[in-house]
PDB file of N, CA, C and O in Angstrom:
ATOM      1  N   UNK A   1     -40.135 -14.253 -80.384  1.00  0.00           N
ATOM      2  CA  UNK A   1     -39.693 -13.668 -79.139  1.00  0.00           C
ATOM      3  C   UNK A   1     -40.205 -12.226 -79.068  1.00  0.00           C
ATOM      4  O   UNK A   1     -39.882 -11.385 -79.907  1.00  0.00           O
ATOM      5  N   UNK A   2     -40.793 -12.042 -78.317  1.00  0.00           N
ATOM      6  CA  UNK A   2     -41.439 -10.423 -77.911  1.00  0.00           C
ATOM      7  C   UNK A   2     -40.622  -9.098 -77.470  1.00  0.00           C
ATOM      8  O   UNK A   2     -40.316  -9.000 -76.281  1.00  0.00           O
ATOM      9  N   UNK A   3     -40.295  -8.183 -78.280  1.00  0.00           N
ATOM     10  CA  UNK A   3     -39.293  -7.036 -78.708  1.00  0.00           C
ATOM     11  C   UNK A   3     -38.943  -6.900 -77.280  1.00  0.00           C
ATOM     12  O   UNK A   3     -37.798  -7.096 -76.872  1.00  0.00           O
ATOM     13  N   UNK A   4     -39.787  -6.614 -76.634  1.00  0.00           N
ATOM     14  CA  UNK A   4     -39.650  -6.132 -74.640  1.00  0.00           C
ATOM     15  C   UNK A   4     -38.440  -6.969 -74.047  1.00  0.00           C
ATOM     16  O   UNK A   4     -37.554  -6.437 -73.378  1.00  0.00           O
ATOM     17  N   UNK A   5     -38.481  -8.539 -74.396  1.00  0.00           N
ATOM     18  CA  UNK A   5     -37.566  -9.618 -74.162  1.00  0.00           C
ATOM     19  C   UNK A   5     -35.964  -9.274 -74.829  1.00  0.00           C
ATOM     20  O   UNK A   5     -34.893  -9.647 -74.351  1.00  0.00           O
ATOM     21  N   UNK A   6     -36.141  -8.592 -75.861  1.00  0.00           N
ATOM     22  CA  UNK A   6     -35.120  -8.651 -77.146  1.00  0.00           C
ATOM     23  C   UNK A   6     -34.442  -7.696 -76.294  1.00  0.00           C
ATOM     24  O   UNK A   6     -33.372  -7.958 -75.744  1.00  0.00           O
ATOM     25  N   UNK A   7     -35.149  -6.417 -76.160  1.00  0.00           N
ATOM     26  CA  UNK A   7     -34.381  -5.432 -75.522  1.00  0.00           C
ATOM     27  C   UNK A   7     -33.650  -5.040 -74.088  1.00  0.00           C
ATOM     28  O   UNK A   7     -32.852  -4.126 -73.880  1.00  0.00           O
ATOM     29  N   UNK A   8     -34.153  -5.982 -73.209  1.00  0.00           N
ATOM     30  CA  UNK A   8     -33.694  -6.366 -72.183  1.00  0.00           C
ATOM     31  C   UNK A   8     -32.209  -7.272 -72.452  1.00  0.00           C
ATOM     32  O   UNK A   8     -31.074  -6.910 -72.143  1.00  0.00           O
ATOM     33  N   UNK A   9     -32.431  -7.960 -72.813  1.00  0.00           N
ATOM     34  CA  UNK A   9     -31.707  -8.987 -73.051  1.00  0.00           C
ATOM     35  C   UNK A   9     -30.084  -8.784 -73.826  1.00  0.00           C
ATOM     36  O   UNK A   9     -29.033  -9.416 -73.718  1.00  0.00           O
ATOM     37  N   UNK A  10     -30.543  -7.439 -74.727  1.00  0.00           N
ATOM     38  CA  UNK A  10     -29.366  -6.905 -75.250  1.00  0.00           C
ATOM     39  C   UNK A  10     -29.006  -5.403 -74.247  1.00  0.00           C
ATOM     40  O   UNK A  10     -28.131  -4.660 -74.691  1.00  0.00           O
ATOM     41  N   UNK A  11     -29.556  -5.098 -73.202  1.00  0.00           N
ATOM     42  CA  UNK A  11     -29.465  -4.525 -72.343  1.00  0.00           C
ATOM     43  C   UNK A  11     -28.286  -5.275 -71.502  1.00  0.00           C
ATOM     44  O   UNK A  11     -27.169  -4.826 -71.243  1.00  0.00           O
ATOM     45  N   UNK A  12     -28.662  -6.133 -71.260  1.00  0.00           N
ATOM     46  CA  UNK A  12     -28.199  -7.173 -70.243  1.00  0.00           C
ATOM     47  C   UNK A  12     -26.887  -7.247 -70.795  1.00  0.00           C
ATOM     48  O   UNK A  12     -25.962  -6.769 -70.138  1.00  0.00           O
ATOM     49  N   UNK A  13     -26.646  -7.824 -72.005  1.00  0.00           N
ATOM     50  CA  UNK A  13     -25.442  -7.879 -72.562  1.00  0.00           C
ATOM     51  C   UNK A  13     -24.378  -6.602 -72.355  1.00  0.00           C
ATOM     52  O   UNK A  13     -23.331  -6.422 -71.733  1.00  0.00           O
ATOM     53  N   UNK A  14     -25.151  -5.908 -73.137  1.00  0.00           N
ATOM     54  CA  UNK A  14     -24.195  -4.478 -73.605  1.00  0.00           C
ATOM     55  C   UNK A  14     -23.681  -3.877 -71.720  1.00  0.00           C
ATOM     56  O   UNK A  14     -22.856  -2.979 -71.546  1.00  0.00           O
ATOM     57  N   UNK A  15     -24.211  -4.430 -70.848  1.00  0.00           N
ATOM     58  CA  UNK A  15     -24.197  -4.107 -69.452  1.00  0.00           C
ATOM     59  C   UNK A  15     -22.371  -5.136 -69.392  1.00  0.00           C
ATOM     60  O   UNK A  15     -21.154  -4.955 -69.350  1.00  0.00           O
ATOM     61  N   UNK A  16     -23.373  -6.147 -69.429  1.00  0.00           N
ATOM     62  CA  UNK A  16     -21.680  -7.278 -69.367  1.00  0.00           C
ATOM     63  C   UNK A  16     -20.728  -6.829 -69.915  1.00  0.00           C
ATOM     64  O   UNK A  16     -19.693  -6.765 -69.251  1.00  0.00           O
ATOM     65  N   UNK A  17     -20.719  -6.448 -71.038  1.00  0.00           N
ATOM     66  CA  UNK A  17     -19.443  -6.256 -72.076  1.00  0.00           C
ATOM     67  C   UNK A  17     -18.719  -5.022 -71.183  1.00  0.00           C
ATOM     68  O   UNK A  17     -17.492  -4.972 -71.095  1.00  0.00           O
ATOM     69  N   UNK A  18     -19.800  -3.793 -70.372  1.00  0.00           N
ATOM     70  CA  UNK A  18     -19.071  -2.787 -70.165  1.00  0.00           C
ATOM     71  C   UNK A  18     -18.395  -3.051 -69.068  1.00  0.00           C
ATOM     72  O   UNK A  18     -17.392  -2.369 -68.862  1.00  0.00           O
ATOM     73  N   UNK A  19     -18.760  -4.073 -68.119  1.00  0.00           N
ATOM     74  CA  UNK A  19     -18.231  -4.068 -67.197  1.00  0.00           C
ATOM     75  C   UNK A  19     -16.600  -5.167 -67.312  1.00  0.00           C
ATOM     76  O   UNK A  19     -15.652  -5.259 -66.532  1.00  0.00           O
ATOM     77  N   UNK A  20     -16.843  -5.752 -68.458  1.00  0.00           N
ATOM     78  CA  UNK A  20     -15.646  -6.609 -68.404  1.00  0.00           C
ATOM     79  C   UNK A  20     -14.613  -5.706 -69.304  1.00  0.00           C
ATOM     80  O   UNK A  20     -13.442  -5.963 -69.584  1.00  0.00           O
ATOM     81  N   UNK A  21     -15.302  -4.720 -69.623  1.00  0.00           N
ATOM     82  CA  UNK A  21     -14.512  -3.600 -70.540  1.00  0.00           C
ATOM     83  C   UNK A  21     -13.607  -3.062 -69.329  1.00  0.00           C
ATOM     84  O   UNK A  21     -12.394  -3.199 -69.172  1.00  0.00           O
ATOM     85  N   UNK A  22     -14.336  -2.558 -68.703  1.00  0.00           N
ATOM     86  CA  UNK A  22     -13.712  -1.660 -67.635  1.00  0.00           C
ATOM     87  C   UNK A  22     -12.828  -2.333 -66.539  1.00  0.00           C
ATOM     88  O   UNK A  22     -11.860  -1.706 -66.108  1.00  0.00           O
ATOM     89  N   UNK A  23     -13.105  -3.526 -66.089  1.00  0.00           N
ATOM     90  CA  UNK A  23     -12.271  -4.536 -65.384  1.00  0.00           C
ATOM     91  C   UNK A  23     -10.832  -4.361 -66.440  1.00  0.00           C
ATOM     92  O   UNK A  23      -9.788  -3.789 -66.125  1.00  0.00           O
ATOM     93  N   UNK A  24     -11.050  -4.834 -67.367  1.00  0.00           N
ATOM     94  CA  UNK A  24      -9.530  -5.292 -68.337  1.00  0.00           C
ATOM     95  C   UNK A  24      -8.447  -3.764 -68.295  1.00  0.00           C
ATOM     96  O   UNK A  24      -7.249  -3.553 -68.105  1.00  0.00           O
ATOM     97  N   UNK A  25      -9.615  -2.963 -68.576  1.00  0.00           N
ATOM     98  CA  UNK A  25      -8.731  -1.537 -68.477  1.00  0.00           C
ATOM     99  C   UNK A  25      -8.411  -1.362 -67.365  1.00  0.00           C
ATOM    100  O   UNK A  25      -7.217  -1.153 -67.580  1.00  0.00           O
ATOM    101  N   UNK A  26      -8.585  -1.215 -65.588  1.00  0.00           N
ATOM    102  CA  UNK A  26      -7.879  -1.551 -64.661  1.00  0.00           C
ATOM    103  C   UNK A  26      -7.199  -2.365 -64.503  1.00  0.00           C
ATOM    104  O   UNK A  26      -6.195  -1.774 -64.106  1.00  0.00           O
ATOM    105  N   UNK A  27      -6.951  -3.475 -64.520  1.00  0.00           N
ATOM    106  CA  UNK A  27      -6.305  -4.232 -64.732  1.00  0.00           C
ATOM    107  C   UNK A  27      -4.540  -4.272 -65.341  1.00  0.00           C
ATOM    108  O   UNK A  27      -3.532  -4.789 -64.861  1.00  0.00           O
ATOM    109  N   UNK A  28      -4.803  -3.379 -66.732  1.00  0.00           N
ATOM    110  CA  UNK A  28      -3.691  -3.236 -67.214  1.00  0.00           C
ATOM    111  C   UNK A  28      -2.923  -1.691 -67.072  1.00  0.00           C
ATOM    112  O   UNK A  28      -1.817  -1.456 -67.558  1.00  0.00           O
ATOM    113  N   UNK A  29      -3.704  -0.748 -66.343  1.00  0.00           N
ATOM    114  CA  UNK A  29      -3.109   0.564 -65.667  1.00  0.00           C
ATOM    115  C   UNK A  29      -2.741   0.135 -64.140  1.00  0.00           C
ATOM    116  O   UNK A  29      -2.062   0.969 -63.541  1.00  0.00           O
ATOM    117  N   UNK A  30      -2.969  -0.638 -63.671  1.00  0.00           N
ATOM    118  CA  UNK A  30      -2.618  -0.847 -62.259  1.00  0.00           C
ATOM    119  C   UNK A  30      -3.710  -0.971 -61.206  1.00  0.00           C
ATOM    120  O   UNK A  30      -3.399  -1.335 -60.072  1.00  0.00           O
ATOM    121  N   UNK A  31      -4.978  -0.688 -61.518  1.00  0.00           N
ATOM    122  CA  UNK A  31      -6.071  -1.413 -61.039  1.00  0.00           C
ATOM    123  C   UNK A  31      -6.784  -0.652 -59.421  1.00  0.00           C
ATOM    124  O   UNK A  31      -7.624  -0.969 -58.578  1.00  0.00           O
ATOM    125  N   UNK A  32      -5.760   0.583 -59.704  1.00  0.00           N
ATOM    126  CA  UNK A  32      -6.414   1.888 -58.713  1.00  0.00           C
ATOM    127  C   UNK A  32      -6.647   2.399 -59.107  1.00  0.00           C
ATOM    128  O   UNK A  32      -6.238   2.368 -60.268  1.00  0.00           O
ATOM    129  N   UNK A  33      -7.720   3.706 -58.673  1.00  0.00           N
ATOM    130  CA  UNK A  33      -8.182   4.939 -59.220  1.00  0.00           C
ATOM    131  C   UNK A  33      -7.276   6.067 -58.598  1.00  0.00           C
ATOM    132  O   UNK A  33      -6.472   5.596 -57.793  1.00  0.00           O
ATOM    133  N   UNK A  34      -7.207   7.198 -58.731  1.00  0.00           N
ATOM    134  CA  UNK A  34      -6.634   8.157 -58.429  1.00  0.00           C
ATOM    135  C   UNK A  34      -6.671   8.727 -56.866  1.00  0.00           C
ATOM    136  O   UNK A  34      -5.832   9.277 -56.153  1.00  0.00           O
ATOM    137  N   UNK A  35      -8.597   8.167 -56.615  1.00  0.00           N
ATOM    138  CA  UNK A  35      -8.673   8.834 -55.412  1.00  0.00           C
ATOM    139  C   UNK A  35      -8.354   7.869 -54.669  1.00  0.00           C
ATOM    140  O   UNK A  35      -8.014   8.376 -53.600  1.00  0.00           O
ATOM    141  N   UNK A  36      -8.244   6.486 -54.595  1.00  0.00           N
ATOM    142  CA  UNK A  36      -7.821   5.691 -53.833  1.00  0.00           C
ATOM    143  C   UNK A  36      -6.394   5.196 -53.603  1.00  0.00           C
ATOM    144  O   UNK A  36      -6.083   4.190 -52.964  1.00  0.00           O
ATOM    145  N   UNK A  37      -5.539   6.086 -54.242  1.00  0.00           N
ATOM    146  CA  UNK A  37      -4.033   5.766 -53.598  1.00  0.00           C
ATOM    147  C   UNK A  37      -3.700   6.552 -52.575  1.00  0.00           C
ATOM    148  O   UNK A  37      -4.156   7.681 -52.395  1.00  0.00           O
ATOM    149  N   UNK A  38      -2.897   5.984 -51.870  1.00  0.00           N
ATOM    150  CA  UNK A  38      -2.405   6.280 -50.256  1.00  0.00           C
ATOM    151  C   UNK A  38      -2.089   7.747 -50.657  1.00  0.00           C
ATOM    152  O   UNK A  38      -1.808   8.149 -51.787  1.00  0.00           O
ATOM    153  N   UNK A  39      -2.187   8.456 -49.530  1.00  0.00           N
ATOM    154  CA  UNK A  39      -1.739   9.675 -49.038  1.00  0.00           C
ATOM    155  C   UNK A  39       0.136   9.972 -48.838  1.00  0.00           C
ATOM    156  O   UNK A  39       0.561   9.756 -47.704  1.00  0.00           O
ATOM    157  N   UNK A  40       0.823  10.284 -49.548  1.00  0.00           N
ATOM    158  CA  UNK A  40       2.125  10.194 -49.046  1.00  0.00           C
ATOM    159  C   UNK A  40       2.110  10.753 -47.748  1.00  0.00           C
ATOM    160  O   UNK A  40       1.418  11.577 -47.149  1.00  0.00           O
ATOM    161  N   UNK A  41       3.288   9.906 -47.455  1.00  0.00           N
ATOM    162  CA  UNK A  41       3.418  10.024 -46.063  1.00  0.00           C
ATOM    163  C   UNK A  41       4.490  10.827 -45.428  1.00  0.00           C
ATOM    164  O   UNK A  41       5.628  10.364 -45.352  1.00  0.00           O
ATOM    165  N   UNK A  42       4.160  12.155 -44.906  1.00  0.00           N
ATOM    166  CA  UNK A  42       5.405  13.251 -44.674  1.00  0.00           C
ATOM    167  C   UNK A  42       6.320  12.397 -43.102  1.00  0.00           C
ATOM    168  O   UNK A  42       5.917  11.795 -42.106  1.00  0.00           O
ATOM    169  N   UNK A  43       7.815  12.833 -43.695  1.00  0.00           N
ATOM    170  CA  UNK A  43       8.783  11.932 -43.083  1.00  0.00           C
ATOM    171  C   UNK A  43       9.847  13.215 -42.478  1.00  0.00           C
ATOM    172  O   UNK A  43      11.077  13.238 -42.442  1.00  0.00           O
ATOM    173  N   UNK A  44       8.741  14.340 -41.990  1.00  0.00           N
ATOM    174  CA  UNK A  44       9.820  15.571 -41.670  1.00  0.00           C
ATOM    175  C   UNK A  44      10.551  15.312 -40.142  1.00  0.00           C
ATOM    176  O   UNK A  44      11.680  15.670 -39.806  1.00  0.00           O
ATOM    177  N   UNK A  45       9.539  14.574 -39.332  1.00  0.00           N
ATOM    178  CA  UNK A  45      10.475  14.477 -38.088  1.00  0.00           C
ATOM    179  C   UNK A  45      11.271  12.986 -38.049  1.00  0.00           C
ATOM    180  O   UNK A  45      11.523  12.459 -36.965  1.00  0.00           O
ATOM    181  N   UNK A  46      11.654  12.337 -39.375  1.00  0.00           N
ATOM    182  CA  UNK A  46      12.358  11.434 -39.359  1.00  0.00           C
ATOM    183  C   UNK A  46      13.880  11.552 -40.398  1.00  0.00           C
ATOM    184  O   UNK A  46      13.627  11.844 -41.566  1.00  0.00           O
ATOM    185  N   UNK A  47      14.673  11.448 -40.223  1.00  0.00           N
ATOM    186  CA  UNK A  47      15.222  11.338 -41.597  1.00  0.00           C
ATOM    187  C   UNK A  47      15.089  10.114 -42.212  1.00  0.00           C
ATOM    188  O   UNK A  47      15.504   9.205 -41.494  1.00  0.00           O
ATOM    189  N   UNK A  48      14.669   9.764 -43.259  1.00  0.00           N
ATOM    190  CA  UNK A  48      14.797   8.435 -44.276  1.00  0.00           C
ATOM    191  C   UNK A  48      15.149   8.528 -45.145  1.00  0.00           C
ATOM    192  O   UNK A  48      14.636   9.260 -45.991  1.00  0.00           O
ATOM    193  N   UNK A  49      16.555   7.579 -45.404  1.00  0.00           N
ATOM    194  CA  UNK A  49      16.940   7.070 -46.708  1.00  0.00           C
ATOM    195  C   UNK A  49      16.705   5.768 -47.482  1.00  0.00           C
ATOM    196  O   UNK A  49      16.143   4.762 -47.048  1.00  0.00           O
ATOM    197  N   UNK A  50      17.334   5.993 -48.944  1.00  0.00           N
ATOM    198  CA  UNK A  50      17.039   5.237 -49.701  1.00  0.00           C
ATOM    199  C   UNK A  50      19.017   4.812 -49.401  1.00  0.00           C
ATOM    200  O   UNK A  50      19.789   5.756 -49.570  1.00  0.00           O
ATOM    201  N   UNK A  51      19.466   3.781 -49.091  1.00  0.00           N
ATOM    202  CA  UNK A  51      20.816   3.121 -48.768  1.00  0.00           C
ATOM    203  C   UNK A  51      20.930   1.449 -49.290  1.00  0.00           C
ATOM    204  O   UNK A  51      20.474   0.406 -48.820  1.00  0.00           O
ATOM    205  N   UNK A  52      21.964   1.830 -50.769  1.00  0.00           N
ATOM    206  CA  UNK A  52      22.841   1.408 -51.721  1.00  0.00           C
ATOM    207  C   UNK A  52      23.292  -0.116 -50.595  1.00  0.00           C
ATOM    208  O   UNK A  52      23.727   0.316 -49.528  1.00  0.00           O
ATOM    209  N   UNK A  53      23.274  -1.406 -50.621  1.00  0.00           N
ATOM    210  CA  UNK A  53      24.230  -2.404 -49.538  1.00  0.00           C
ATOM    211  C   UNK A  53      25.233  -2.582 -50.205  1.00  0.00           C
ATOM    212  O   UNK A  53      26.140  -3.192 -49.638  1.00  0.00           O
ATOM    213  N   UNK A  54      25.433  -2.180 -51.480  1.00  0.00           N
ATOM    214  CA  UNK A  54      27.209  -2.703 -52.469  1.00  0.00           C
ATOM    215  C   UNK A  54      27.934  -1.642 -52.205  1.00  0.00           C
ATOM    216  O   UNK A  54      28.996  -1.910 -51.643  1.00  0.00           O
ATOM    217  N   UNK A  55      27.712  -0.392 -52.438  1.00  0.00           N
ATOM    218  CA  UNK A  55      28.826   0.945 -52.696  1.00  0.00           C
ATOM    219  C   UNK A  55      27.860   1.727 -51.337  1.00  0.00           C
ATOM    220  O   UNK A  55      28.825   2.332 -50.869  1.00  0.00           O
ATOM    221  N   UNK A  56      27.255   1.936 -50.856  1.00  0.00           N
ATOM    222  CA  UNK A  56      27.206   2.759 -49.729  1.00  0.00           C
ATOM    223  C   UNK A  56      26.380   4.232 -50.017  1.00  0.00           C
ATOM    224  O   UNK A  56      26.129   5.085 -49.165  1.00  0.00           O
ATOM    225  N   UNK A  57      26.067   4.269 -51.325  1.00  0.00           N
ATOM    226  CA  UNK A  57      25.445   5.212 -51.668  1.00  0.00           C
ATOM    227  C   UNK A  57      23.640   5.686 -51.156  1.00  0.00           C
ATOM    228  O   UNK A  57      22.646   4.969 -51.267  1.00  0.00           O
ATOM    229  N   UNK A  58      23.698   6.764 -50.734  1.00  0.00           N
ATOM    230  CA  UNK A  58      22.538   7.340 -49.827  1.00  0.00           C
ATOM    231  C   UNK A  58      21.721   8.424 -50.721  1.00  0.00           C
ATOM    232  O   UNK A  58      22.379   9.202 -51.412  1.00  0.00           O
ATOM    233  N   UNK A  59      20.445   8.486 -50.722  1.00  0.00           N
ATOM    234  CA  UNK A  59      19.157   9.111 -51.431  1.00  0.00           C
ATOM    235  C   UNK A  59      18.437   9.630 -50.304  1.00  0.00           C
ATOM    236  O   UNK A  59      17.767   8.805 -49.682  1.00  0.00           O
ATOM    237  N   UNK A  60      18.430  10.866 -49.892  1.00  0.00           N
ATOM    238  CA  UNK A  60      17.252  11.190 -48.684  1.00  0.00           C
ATOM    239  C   UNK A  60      16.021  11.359 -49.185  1.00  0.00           C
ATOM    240  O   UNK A  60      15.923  11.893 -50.290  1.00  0.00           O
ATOM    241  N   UNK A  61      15.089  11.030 -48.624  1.00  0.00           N
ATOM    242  CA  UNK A  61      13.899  11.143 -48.869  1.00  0.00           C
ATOM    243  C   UNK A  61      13.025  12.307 -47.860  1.00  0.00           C
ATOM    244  O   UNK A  61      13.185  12.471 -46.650  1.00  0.00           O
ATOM    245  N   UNK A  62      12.260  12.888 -48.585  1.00  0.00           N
ATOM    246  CA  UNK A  62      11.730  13.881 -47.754  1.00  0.00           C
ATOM    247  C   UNK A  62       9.855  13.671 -47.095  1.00  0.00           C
ATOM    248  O   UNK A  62       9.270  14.193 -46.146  1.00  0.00           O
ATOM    249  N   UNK A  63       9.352  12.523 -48.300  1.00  0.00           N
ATOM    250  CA  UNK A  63       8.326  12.418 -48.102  1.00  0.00           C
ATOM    251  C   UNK A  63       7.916  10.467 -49.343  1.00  0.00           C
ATOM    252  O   UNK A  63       8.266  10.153 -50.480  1.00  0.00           O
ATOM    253  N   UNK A  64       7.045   9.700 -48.229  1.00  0.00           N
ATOM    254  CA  UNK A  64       7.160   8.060 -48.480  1.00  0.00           C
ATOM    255  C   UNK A  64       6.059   7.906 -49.698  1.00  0.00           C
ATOM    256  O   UNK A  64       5.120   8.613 -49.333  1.00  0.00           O
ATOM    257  N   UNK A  65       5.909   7.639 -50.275  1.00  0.00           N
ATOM    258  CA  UNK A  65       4.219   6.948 -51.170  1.00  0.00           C
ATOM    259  C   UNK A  65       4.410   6.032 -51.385  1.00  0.00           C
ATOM    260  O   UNK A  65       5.312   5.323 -50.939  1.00  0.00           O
ATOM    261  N   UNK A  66       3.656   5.801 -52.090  1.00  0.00           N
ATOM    262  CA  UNK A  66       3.834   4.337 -52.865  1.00  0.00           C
ATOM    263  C   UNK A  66       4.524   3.993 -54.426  1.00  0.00           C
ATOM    264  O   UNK A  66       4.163   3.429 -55.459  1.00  0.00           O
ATOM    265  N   UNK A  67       5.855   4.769 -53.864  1.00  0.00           N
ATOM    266  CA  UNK A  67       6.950   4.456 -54.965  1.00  0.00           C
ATOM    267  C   UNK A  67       8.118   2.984 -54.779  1.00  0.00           C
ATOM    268  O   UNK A  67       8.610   2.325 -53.862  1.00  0.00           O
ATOM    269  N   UNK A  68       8.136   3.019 -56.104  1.00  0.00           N
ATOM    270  CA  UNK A  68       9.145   1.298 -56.091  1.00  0.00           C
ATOM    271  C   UNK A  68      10.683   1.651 -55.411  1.00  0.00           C
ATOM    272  O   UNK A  68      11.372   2.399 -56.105  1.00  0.00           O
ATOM    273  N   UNK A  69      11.066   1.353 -54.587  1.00  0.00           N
ATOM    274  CA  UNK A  69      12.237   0.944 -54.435  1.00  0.00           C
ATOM    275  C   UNK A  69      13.448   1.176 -55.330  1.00  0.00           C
ATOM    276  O   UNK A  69      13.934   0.218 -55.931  1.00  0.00           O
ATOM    277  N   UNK A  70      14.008   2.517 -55.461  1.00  0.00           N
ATOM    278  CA  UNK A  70      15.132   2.396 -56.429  1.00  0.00           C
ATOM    279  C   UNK A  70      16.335   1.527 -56.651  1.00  0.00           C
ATOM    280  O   UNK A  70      16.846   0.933 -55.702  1.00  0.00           O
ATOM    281  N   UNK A  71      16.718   1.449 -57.643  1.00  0.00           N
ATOM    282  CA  UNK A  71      18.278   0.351 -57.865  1.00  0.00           C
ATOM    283  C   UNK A  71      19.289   0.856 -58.231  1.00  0.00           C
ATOM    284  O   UNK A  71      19.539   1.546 -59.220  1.00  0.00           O
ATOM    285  N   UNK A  72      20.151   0.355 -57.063  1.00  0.00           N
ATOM    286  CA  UNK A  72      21.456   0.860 -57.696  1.00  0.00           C
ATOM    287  C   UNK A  72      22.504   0.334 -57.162  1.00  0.00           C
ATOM    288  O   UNK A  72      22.686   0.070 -55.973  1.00  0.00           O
ATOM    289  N   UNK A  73      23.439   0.128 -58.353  1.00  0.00           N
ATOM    290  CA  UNK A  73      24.630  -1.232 -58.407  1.00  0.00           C
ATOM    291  C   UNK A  73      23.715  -2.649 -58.702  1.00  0.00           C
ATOM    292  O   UNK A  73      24.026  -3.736 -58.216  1.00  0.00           O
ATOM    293  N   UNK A  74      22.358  -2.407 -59.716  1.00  0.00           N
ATOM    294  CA  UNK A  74      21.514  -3.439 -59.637  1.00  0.00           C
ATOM    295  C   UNK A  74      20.842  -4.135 -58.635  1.00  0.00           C
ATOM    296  O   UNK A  74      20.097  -4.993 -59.108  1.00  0.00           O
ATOM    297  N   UNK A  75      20.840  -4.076 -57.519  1.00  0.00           N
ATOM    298  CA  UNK A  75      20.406  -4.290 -56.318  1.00  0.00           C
ATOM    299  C   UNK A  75      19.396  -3.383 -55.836  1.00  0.00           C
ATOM    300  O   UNK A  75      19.585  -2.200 -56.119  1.00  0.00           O
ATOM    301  N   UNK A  76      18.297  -3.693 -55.126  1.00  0.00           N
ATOM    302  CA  UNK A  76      17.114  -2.651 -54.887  1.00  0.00           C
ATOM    303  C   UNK A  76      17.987  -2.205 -53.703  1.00  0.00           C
ATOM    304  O   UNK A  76      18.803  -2.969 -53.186  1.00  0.00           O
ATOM    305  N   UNK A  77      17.790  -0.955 -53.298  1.00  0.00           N
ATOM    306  CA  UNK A  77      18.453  -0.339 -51.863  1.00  0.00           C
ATOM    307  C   UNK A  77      17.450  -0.043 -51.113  1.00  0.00           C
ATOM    308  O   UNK A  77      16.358   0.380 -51.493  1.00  0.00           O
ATOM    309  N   UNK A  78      17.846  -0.291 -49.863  1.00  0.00           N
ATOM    310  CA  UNK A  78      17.211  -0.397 -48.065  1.00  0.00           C
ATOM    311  C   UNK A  78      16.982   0.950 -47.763  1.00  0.00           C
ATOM    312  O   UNK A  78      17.671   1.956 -47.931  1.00  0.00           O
ATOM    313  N   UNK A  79      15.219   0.652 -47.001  1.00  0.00           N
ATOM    314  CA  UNK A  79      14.667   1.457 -46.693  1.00  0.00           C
ATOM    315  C   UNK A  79      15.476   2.145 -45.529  1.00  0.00           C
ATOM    316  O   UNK A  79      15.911   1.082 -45.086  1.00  0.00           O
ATOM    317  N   UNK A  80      16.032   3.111 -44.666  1.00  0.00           N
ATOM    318  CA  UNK A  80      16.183   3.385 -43.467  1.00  0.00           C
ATOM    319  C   UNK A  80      16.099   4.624 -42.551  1.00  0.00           C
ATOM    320  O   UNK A  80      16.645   5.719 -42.685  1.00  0.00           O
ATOM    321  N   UNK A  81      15.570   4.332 -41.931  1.00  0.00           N
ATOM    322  CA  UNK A  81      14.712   5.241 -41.036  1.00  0.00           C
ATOM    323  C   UNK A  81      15.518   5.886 -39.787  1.00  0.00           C
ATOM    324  O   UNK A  81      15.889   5.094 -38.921  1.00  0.00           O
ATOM    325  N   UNK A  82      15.823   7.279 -39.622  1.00  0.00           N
ATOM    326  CA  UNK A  82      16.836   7.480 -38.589  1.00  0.00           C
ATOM    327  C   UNK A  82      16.144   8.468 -37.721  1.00  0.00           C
ATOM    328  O   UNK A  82      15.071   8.813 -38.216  1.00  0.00           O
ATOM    329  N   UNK A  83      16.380   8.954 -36.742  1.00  0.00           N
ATOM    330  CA  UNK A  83      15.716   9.873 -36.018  1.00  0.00           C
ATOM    331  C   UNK A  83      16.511  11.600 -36.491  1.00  0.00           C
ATOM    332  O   UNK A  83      17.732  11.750 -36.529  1.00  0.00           O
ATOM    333  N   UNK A  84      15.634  12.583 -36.762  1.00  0.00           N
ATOM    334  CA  UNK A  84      16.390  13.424 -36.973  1.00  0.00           C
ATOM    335  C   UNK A  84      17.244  13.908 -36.363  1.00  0.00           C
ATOM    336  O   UNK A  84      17.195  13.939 -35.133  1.00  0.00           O
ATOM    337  N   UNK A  85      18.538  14.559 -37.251  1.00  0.00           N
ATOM    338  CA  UNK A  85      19.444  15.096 -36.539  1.00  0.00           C
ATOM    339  C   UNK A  85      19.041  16.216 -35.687  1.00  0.00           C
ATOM    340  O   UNK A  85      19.611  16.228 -34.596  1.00  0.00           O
ATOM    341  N   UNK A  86      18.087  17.294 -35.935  1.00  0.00           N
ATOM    342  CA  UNK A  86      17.349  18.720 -35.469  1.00  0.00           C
ATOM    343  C   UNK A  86      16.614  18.038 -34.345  1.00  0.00           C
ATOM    344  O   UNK A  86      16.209  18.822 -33.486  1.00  0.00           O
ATOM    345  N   UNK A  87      16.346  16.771 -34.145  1.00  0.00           N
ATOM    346  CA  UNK A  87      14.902  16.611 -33.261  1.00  0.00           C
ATOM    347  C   UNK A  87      15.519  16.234 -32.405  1.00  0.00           C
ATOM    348  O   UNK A  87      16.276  15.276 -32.568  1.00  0.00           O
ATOM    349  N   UNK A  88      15.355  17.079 -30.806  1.00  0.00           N
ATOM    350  CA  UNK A  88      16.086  16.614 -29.706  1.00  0.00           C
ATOM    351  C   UNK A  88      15.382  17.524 -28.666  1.00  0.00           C
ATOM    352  O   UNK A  88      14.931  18.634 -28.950  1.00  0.00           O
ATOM    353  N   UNK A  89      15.332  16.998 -27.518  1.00  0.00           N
ATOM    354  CA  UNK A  89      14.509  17.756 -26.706  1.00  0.00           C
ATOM    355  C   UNK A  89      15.065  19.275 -26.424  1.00  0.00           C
ATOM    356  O   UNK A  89      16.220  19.441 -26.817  1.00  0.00           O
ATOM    357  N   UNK A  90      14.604  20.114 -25.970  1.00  0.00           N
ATOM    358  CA  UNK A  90      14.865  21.123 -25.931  1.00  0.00           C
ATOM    359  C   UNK A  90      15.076  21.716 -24.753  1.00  0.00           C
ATOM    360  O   UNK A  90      15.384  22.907 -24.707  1.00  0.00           O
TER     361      UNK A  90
END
């Protein structure tokens, strides 16, 4: 087999391996990059809470991303979206 062939060929490989390298490692961090997660989303002319459905308990939120859903009383609690109290025509 002619060296030119050899070296391609383990080119080719060492190419595969990196890319299935790098797949597996996304994969098991969550499979975004840094620059591609959402923009949080400012929630100043809304009020939104994070609201408990067992005990009634309320979390304001000031600003949305792409965070999980907190728990509490074991139950994930409801998103809810209110119009601000300050925001009213003038």
């Amino acid at each position: 087999m002619p060296t030119w062939l050899n070296v391609l060929i383990a080119v080719a490989v060492g190419y595969a391996i990196w890319k299935i390298g790098i797949a597996t490692i996304r994969s098991a961090s969550g499979g975004t990059m840094p620059s591609e997660q959402p923009v949080p989303e400012d929630v100043g002319d809304l009020d939104v809470f994070f609201v408990c459905g067992e005990c009634g308990t309320e979390f304001q939120v000031t600003r949305l991303g792409e965070a999980q859903v907190p728990r509490h009383c074991g139950e994930k609690m409801l998103v809810e979206r209110r119009p601000a109290s300050g925001a009213g025509p003038v």
